[in-house]
mmJSON file of the N, C-alpha and C atoms, coordinates in Angstrom:
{"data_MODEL":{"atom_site":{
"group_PDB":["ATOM","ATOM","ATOM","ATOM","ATOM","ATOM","ATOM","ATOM","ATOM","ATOM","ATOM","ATOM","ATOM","ATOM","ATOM","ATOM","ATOM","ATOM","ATOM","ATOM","ATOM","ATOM","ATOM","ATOM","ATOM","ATOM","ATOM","ATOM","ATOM","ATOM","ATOM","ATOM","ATOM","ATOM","ATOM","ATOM","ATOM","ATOM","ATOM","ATOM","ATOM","ATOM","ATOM","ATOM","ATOM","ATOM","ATOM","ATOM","ATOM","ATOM","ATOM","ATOM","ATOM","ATOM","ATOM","ATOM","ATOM","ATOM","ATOM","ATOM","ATOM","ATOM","ATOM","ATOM","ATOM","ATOM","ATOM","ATOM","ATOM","ATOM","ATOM","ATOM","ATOM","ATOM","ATOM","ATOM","ATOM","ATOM","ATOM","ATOM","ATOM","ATOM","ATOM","ATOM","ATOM","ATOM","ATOM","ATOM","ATOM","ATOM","ATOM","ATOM","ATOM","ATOM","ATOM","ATOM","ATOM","ATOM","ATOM","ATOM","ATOM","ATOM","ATOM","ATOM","ATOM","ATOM","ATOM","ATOM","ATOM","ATOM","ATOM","ATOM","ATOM","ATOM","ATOM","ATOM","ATOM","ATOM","ATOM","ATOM","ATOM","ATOM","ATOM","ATOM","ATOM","ATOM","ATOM","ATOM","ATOM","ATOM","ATOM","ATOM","ATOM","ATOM","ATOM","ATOM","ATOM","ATOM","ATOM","ATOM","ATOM","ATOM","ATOM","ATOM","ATOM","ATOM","ATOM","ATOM","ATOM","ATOM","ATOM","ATOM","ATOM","ATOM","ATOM","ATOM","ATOM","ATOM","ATOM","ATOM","ATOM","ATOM","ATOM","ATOM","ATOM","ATOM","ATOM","ATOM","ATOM","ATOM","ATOM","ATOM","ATOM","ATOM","ATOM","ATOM","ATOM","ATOM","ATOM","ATOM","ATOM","ATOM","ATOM","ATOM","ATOM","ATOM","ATOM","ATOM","ATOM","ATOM","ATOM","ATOM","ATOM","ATOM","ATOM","ATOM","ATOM","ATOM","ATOM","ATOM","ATOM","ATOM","ATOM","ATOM","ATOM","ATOM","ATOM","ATOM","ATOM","ATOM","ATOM","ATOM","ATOM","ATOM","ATOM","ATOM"],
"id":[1,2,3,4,5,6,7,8,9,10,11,12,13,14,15,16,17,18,19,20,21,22,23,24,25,26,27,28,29,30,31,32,33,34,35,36,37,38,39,40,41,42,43,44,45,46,47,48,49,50,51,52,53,54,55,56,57,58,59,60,61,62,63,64,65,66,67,68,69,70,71,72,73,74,75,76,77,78,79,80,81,82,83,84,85,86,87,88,89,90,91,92,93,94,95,96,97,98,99,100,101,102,103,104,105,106,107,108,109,110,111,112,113,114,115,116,117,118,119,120,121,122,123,124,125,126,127,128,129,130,131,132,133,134,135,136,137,138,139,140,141,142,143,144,145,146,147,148,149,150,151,152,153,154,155,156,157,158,159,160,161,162,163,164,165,166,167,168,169,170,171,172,173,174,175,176,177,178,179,180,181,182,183,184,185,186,187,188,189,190,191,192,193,194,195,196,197,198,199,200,201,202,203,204,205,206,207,208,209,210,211,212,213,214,215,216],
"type_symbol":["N","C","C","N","C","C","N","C","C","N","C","C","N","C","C","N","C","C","N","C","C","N","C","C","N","C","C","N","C","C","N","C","C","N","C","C","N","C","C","N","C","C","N","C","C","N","C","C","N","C","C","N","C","C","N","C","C","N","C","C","N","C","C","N","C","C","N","C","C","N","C","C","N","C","C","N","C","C","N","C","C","N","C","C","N","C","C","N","C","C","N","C","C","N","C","C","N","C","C","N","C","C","N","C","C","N","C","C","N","C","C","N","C","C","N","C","C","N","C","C","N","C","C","N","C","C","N","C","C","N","C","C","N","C","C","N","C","C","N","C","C","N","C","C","N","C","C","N","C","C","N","C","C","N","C","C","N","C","C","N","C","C","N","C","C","N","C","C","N","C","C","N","C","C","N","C","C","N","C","C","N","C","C","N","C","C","N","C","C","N","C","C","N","C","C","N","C","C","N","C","C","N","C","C","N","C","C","N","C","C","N","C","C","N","C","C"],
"label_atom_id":["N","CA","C","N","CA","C","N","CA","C","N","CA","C","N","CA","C","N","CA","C","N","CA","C","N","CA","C","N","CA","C","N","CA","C","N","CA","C","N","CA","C","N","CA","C","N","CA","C","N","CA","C","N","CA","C","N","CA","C","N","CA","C","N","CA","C","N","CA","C","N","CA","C","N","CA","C","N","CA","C","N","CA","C","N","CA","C","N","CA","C","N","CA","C","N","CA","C","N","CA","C","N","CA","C","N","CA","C","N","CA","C","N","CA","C","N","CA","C","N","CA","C","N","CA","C","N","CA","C","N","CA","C","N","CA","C","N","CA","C","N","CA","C","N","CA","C","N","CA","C","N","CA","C","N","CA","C","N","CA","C","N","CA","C","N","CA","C","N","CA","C","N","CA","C","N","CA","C","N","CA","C","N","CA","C","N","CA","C","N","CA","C","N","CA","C","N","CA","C","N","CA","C","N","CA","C","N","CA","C","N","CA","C","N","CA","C","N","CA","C","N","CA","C","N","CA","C","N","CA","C","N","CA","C","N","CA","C","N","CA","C","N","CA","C","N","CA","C","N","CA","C"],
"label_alt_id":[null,null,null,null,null,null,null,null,null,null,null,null,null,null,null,null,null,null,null,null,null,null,null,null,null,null,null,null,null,null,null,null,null,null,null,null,null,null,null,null,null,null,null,null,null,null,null,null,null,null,null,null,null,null,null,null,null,null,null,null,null,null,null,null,null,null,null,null,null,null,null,null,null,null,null,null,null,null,null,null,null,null,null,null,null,null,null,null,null,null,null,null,null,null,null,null,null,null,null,null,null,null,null,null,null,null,null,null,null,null,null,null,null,null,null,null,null,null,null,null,null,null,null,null,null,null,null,null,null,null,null,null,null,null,null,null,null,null,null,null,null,null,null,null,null,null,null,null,null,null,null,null,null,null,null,null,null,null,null,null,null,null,null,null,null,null,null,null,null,null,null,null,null,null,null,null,null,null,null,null,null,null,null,null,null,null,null,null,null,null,null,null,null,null,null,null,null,null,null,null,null,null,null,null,null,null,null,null,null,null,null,null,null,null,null,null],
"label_comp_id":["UNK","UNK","UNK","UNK","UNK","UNK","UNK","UNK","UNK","UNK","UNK","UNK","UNK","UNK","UNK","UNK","UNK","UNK","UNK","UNK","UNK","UNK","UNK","UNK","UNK","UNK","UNK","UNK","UNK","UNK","UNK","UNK","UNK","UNK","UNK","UNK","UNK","UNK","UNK","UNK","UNK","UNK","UNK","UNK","UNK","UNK","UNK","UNK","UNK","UNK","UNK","UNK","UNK","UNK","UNK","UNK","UNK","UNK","UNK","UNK","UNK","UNK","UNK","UNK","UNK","UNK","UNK","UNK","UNK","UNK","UNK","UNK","UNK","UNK","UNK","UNK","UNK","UNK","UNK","UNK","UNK","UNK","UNK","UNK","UNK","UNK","UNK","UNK","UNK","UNK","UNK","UNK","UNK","UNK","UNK","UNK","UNK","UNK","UNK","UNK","UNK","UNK","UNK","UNK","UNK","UNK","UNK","UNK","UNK","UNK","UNK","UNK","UNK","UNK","UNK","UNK","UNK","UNK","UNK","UNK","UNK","UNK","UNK","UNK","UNK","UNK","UNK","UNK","UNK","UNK","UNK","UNK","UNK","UNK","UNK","UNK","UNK","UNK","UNK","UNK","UNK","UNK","UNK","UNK","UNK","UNK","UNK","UNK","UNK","UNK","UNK","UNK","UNK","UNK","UNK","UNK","UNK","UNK","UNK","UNK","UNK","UNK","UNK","UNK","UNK","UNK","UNK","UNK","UNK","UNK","UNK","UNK","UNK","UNK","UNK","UNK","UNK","UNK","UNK","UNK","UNK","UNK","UNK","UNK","UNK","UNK","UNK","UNK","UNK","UNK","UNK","UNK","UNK","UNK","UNK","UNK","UNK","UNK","UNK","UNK","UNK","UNK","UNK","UNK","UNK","UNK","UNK","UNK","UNK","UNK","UNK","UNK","UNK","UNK","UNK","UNK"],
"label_asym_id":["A","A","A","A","A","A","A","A","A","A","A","A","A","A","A","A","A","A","A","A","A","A","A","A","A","A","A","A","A","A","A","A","A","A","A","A","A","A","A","A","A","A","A","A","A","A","A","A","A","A","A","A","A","A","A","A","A","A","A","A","A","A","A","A","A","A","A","A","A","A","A","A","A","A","A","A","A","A","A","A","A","A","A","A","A","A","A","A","A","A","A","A","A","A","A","A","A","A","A","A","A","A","A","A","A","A","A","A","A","A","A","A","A","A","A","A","A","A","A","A","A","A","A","A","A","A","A","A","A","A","A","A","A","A","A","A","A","A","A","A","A","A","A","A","A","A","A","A","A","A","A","A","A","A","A","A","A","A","A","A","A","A","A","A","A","A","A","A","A","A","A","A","A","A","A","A","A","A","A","A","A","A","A","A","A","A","A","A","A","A","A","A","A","A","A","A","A","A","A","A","A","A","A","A","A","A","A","A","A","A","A","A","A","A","A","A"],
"label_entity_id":["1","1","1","1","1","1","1","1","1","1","1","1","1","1","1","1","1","1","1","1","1","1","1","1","1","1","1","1","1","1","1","1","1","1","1","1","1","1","1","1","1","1","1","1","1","1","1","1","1","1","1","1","1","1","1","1","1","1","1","1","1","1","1","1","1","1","1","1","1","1","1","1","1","1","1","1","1","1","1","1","1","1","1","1","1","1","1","1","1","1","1","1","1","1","1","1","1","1","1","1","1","1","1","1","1","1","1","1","1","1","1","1","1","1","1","1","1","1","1","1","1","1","1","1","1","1","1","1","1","1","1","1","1","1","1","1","1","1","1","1","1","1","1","1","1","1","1","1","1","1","1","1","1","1","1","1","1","1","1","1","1","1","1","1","1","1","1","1","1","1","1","1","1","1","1","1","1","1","1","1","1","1","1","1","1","1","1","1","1","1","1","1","1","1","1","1","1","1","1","1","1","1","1","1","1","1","1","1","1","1","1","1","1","1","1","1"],
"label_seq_id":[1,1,1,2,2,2,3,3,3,4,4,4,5,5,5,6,6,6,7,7,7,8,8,8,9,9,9,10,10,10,11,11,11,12,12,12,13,13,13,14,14,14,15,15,15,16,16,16,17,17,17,18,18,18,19,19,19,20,20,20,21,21,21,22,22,22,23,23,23,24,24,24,25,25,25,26,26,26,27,27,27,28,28,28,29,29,29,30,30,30,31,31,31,32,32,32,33,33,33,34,34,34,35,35,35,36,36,36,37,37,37,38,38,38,39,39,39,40,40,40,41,41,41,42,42,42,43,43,43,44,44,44,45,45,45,46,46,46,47,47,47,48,48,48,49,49,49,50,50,50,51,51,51,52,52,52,53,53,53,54,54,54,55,55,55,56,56,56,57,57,57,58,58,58,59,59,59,60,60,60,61,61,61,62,62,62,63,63,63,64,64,64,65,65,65,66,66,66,67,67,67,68,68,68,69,69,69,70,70,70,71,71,71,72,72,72],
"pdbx_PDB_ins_code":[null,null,null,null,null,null,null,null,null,null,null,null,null,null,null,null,null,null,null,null,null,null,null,null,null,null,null,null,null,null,null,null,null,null,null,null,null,null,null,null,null,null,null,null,null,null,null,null,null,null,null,null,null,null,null,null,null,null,null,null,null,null,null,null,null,null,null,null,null,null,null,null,null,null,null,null,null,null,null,null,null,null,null,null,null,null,null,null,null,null,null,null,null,null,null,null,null,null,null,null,null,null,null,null,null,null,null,null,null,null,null,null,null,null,null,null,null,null,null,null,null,null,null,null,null,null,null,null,null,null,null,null,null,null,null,null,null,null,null,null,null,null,null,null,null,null,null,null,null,null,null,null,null,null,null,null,null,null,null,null,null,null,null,null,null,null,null,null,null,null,null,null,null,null,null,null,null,null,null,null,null,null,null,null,null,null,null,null,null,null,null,null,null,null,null,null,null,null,null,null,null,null,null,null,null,null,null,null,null,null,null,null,null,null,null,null],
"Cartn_x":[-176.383,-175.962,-175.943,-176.455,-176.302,-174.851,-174.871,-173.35,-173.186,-174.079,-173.343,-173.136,-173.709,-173.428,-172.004,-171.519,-169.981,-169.507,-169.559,-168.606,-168.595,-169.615,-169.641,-168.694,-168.727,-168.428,-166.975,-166.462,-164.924,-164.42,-164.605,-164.585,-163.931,-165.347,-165.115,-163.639,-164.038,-162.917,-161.678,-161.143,-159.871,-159.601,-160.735,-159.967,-159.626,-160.305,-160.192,-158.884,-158.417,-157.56,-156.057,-155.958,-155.027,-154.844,-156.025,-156.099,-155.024,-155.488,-154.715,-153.412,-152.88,-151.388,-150.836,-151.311,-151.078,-150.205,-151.641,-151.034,-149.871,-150.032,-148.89,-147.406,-147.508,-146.284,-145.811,-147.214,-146.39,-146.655,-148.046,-148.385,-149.641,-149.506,-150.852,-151.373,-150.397,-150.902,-151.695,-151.357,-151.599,-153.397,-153.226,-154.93,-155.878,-154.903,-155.724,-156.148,-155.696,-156.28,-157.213,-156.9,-158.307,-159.202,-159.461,-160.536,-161.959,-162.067,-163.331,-163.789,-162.917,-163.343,-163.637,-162.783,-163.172,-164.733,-164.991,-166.209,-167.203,-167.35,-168.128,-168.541,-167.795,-167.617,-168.136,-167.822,-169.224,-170.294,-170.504,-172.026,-173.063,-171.767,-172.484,-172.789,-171.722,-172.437,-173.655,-173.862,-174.715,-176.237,-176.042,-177.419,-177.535,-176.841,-176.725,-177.623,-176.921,-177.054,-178.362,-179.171,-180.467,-181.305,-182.864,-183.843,-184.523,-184.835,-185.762,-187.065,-188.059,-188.892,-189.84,-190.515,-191.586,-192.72,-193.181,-194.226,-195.453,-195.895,-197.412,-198.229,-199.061,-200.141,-201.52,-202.006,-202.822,-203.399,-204.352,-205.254,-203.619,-203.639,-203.003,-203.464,-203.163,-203.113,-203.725,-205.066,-205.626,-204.964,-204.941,-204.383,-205.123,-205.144,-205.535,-205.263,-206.237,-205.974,-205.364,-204.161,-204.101,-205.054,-205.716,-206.285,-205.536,-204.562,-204.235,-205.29,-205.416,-206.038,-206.434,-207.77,-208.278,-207.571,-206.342,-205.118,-206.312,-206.483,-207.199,-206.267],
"Cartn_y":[-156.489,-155.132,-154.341,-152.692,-152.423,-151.806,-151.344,-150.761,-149.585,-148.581,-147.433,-147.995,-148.741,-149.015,-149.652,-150.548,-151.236,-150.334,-149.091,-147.791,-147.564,-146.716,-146.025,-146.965,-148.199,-149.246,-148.753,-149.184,-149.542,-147.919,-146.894,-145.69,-145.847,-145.605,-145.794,-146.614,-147.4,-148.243,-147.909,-147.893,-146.583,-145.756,-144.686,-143.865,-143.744,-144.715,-145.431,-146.378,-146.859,-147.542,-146.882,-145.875,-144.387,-144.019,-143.382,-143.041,-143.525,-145.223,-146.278,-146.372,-146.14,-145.867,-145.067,-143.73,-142.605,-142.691,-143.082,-143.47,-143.847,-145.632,-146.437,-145.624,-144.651,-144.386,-142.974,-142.85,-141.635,-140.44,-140.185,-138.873,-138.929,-138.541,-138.609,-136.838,-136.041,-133.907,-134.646,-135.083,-135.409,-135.678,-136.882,-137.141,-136.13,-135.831,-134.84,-133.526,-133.478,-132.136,-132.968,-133.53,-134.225,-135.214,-135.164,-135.597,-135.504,-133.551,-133.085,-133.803,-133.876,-134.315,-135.746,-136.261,-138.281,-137.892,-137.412,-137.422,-136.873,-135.45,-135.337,-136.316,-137.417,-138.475,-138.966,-139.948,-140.399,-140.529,-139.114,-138.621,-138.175,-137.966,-137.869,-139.076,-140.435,-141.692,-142.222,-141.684,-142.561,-141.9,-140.436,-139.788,-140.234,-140.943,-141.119,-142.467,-143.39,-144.739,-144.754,-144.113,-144.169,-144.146,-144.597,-144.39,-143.301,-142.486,-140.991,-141.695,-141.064,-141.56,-139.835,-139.838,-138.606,-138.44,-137.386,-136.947,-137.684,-138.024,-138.84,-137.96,-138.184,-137.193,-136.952,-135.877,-135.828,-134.492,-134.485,-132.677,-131.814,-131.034,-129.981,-129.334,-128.681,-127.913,-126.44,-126.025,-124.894,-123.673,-122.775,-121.396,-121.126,-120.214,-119.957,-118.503,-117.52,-116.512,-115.715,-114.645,-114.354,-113.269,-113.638,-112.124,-111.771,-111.555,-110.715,-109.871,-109.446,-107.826,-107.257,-107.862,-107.182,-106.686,-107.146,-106.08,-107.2,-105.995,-106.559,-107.995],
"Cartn_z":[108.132,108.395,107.1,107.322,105.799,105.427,104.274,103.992,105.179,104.751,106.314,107.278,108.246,109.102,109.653,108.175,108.453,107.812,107.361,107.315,108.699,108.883,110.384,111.46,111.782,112.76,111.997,110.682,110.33,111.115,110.543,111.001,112.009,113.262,114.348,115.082,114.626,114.94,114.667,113.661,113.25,114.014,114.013,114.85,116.418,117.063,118.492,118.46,117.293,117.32,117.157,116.203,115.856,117.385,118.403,119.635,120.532,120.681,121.295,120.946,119.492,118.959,119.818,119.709,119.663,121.655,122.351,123.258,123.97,123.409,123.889,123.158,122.111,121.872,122.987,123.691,124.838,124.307,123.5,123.009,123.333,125.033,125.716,125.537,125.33,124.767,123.769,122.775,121.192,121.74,122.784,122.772,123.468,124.939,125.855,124.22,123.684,122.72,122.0,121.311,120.647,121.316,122.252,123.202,122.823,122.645,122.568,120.976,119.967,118.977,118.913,119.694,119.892,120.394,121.467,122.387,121.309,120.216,119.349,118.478,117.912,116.974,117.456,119.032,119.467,119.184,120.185,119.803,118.202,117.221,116.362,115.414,115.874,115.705,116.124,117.646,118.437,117.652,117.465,116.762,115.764,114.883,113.536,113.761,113.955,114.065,114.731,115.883,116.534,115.32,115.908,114.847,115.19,114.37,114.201,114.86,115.779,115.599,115.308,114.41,114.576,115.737,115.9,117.152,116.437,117.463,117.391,116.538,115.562,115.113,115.856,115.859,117.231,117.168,117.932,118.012,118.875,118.382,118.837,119.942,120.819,121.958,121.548,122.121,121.335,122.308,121.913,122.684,123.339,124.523,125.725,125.199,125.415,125.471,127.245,127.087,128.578,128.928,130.315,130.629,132.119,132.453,133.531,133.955,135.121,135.595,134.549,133.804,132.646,131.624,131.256,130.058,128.958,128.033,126.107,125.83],
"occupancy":[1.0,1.0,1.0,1.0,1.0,1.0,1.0,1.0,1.0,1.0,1.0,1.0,1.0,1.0,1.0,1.0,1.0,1.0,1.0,1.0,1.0,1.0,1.0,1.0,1.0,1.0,1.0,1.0,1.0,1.0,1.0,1.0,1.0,1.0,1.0,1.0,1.0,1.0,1.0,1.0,1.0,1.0,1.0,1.0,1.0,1.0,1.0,1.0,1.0,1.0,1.0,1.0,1.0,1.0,1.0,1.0,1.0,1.0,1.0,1.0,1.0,1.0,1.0,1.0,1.0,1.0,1.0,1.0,1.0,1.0,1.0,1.0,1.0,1.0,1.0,1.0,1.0,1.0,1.0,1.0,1.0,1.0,1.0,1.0,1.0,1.0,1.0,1.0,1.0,1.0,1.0,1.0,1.0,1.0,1.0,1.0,1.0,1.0,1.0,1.0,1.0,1.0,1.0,1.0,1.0,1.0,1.0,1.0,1.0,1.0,1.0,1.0,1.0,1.0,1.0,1.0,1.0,1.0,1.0,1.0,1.0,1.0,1.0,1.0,1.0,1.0,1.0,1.0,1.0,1.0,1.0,1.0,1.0,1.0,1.0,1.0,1.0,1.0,1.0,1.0,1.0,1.0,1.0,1.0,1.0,1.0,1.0,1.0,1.0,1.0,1.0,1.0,1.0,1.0,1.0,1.0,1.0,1.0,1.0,1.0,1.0,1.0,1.0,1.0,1.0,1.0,1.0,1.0,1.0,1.0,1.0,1.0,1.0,1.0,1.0,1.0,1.0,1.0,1.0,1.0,1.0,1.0,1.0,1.0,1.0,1.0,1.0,1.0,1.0,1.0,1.0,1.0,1.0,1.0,1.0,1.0,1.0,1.0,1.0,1.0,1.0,1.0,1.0,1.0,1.0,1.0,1.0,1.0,1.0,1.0,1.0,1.0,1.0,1.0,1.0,1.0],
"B_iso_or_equiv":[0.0,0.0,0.0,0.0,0.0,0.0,0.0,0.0,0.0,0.0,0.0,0.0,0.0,0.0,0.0,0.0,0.0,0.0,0.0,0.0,0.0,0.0,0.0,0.0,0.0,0.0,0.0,0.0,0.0,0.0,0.0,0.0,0.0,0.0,0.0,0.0,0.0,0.0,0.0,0.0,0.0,0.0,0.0,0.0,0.0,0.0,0.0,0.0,0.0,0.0,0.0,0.0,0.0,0.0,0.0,0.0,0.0,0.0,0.0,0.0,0.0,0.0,0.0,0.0,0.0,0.0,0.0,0.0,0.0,0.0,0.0,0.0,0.0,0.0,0.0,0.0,0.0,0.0,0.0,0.0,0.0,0.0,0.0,0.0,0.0,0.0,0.0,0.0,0.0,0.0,0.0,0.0,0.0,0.0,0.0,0.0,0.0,0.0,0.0,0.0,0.0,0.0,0.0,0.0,0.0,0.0,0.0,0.0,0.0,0.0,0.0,0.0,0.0,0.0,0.0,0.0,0.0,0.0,0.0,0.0,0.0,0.0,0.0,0.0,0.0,0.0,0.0,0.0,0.0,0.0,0.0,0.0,0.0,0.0,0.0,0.0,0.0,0.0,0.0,0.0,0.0,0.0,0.0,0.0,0.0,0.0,0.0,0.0,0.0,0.0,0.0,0.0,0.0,0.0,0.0,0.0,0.0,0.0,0.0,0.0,0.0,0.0,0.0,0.0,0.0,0.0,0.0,0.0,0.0,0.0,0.0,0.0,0.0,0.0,0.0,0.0,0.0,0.0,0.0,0.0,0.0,0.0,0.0,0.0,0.0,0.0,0.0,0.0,0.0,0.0,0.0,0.0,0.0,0.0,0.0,0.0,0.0,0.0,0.0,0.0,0.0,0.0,0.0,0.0,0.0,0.0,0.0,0.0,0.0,0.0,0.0,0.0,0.0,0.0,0.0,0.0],
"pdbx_formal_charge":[null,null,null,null,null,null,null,null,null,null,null,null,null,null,null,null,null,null,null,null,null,null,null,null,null,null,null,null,null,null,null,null,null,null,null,null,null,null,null,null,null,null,null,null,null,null,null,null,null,null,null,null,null,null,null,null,null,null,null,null,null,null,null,null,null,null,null,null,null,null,null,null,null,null,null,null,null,null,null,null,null,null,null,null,null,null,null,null,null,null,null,null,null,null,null,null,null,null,null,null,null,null,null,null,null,null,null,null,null,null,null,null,null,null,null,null,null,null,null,null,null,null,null,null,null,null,null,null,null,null,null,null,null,null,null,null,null,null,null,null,null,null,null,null,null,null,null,null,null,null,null,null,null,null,null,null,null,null,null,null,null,null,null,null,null,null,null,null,null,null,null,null,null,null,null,null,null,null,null,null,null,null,null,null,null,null,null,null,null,null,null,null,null,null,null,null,null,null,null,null,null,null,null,null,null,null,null,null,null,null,null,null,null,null,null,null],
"auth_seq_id":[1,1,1,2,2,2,3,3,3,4,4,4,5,5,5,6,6,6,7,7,7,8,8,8,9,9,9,10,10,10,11,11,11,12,12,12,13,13,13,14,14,14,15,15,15,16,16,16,17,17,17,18,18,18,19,19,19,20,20,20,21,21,21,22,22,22,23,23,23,24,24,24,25,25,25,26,26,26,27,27,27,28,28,28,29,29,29,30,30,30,31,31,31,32,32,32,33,33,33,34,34,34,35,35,35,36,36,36,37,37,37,38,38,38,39,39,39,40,40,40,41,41,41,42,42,42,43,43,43,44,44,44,45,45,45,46,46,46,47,47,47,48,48,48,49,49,49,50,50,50,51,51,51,52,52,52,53,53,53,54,54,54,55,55,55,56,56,56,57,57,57,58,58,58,59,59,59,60,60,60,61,61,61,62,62,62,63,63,63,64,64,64,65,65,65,66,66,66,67,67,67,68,68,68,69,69,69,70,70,70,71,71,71,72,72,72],
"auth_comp_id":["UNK","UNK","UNK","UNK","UNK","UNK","UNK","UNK","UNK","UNK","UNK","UNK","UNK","UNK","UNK","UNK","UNK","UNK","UNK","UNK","UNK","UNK","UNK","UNK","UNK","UNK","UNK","UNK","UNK","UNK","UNK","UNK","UNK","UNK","UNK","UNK","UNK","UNK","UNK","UNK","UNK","UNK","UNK","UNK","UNK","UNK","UNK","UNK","UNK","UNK","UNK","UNK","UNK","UNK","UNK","UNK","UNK","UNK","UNK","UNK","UNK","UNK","UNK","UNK","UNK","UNK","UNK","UNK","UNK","UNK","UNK","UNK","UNK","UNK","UNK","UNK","UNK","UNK","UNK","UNK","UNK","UNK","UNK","UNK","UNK","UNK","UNK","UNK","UNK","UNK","UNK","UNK","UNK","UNK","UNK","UNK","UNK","UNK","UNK","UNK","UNK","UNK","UNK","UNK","UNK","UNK","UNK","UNK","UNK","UNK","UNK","UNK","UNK","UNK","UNK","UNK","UNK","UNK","UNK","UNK","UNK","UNK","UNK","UNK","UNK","UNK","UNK","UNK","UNK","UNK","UNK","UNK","UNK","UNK","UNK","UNK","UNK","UNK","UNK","UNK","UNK","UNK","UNK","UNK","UNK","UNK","UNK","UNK","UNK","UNK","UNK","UNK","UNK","UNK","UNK","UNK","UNK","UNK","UNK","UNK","UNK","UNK","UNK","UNK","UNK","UNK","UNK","UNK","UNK","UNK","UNK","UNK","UNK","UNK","UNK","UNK","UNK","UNK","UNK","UNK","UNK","UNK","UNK","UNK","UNK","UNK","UNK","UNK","UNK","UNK","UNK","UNK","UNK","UNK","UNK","UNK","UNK","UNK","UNK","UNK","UNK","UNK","UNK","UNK","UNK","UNK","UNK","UNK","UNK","UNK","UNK","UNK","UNK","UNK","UNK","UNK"],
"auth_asym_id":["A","A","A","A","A","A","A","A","A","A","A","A","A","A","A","A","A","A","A","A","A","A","A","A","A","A","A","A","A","A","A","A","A","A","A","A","A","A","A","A","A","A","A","A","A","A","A","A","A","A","A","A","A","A","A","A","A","A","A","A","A","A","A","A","A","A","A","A","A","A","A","A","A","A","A","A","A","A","A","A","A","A","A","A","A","A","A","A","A","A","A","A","A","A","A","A","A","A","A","A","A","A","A","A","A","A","A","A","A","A","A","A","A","A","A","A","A","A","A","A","A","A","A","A","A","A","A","A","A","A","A","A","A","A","A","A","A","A","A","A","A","A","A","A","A","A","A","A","A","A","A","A","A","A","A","A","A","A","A","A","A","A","A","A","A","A","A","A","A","A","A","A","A","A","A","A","A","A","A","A","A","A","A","A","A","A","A","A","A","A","A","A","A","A","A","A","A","A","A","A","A","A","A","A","A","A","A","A","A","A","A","A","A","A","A","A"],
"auth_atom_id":["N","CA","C","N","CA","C","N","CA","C","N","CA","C","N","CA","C","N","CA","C","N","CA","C","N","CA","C","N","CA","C","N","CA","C","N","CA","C","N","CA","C","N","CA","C","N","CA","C","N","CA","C","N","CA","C","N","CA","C","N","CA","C","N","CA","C","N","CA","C","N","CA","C","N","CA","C","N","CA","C","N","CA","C","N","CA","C","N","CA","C","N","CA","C","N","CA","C","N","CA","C","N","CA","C","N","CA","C","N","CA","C","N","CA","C","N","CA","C","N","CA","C","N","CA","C","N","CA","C","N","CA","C","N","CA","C","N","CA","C","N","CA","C","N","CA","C","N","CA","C","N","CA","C","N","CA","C","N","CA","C","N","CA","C","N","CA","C","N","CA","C","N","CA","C","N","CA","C","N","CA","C","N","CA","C","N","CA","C","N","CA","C","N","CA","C","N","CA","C","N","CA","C","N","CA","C","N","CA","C","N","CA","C","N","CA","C","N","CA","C","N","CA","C","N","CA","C","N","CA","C","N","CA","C","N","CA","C","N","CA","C","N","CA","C","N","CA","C","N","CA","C"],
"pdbx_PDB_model_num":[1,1,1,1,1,1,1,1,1,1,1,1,1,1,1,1,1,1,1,1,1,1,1,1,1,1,1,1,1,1,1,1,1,1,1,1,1,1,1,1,1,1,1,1,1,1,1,1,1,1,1,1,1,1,1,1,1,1,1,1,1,1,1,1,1,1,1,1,1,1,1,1,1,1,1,1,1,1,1,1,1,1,1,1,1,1,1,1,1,1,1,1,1,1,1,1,1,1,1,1,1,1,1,1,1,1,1,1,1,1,1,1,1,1,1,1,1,1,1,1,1,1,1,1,1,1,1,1,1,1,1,1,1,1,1,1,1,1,1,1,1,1,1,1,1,1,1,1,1,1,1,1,1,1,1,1,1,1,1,1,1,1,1,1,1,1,1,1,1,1,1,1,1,1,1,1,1,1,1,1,1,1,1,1,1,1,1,1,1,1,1,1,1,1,1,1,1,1,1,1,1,1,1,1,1,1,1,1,1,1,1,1,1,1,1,1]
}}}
């Protein structure tokens, strides 16, 4: 595994675990408000952690000129 990755994972984990505190002590407002930010963290792990892949290289798509009802 490389180093970011057992950042990202320790991270993660923390703050899912803070969450779970937060909880069992009966400060379920505390989470319902930070929800949207658990759920962003997520997602901005899951993009992180994916592999990029780039677009195939390839002939391009040539333009079409429009002709409607004769308009130039």
């Amino acid at each position: 595994m490389e180093r970011t990755q057992i950042v990202i994972i320790t991270v993660t984990v923390a703050v899912f675990l803070w969450s779970a505190i937060m909880v069992a002590m009966g400060q379920v407002a505390a989470i319902a408000s930070l929800a949207p930010a658990l759920g962003l963290t997520v997602h901005q792990i899951v993009r992180t952690v994916r592999p990029r892949t780039a677009p195939a290289p390839g002939p391009g798509i040539a333009a079409v000129p429009d002709q409607e009802d004769g308009a130039p």
